[in-house]
C-alpha positions as CSV (number, residue, x, y, z in Angstrom):
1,X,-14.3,1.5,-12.8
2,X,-16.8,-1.3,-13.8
3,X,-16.3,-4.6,-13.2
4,X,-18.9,-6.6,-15.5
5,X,-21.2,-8.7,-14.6
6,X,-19.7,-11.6,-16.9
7,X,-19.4,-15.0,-15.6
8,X,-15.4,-15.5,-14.0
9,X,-14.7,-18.9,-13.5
10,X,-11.1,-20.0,-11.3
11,X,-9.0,-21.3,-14.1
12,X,-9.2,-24.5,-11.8
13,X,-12.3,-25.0,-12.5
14,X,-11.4,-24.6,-16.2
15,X,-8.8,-27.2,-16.1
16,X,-11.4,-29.5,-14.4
17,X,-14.6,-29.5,-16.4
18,X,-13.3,-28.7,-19.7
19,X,-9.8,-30.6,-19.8
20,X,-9.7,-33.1,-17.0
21,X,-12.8,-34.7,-16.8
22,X,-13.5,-34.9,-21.0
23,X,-10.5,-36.8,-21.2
24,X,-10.7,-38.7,-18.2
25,X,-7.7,-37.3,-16.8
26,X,-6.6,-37.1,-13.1
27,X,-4.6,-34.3,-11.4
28,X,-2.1,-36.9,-10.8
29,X,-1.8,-37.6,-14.4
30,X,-1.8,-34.5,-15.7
31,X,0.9,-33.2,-12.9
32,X,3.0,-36.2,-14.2
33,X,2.7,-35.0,-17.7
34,X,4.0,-31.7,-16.9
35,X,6.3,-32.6,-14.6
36,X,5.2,-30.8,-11.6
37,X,4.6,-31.9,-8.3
38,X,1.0,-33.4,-7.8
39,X,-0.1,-31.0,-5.3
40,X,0.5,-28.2,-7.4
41,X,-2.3,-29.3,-10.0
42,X,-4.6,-31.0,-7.2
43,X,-4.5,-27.5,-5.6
44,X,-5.2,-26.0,-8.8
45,X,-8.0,-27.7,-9.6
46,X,-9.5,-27.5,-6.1
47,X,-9.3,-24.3,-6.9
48,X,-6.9,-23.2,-3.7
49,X,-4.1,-22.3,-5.6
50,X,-3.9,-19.9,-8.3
51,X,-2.1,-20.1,-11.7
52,X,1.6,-19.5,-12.0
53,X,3.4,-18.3,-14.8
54,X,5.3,-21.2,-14.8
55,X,2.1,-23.5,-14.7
56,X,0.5,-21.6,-17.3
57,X,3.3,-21.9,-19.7
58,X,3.0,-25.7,-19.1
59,X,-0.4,-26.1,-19.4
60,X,-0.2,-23.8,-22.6
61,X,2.6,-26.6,-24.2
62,X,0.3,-29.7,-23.3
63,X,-3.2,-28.4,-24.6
64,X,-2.2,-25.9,-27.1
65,X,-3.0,-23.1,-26.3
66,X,-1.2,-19.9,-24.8
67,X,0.0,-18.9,-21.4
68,X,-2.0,-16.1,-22.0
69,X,-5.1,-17.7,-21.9
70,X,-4.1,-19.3,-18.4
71,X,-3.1,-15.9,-16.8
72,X,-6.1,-14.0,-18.1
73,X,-8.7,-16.5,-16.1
74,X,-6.2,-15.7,-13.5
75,X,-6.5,-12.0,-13.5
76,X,-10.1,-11.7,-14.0
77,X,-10.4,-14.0,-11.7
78,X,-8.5,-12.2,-9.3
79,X,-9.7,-8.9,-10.3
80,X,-13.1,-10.0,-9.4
81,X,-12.3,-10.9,-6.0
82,X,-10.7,-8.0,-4.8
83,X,-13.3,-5.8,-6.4
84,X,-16.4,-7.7,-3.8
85,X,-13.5,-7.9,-1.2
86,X,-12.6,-4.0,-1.6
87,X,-16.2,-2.8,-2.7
88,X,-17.1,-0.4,0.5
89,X,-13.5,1.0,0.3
90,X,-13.5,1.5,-3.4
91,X,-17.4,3.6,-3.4
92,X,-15.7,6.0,-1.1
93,X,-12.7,7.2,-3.7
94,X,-13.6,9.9,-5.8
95,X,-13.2,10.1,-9.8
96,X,-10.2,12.6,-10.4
97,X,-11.9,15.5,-12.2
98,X,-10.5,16.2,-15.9
């Protein structure tokens, strides 16, 4: 199992630095815009809170791209902390032999 050693960003972080802030756009606003409670995007983008499906789909409608794109920062995301969370577990299961 190998788990690159490629950047992962929260897709919080994402929505902040490359969305947010270039269009000078608040949580607030954007939560209003997709008509979700605040919190839900102010968590996001504190990065406390991961992306939903539901959240993705919305964020895919108002910047144009594709839910996919939301859940796959997710995932990696994810995937990266559980591998560093897991690691001393994970070195002691063996490779099933062919």
């Amino acid at each position: 199992m190998a788990i690159t050693n490629l950047p992962v960003f929260h897709p919080g972080e994402v929505l902040r630095e490359e969305y947010l802030g270039p269009l000078g756009m608040s949580a607030g606003q954007l939560a209003r815009r997709l008509h979700v409670p605040r919190t839900r995007i102010e968590r996001l983008v504190k990065e406390t809170q991961p992306v939903t499906a539901d959240t993705a789909l919305r964020l895919a409608k108002f910047f144009d791209t594709t839910p996919h794109y939301w859940l796959n920062m997710q995932v990696a995301y994810d995937l990266r902390q559980q591998a560093a969370a897991l690691a001393g577990a994970l070195s002691q299961i063996e490779v099933m032999a062919a």
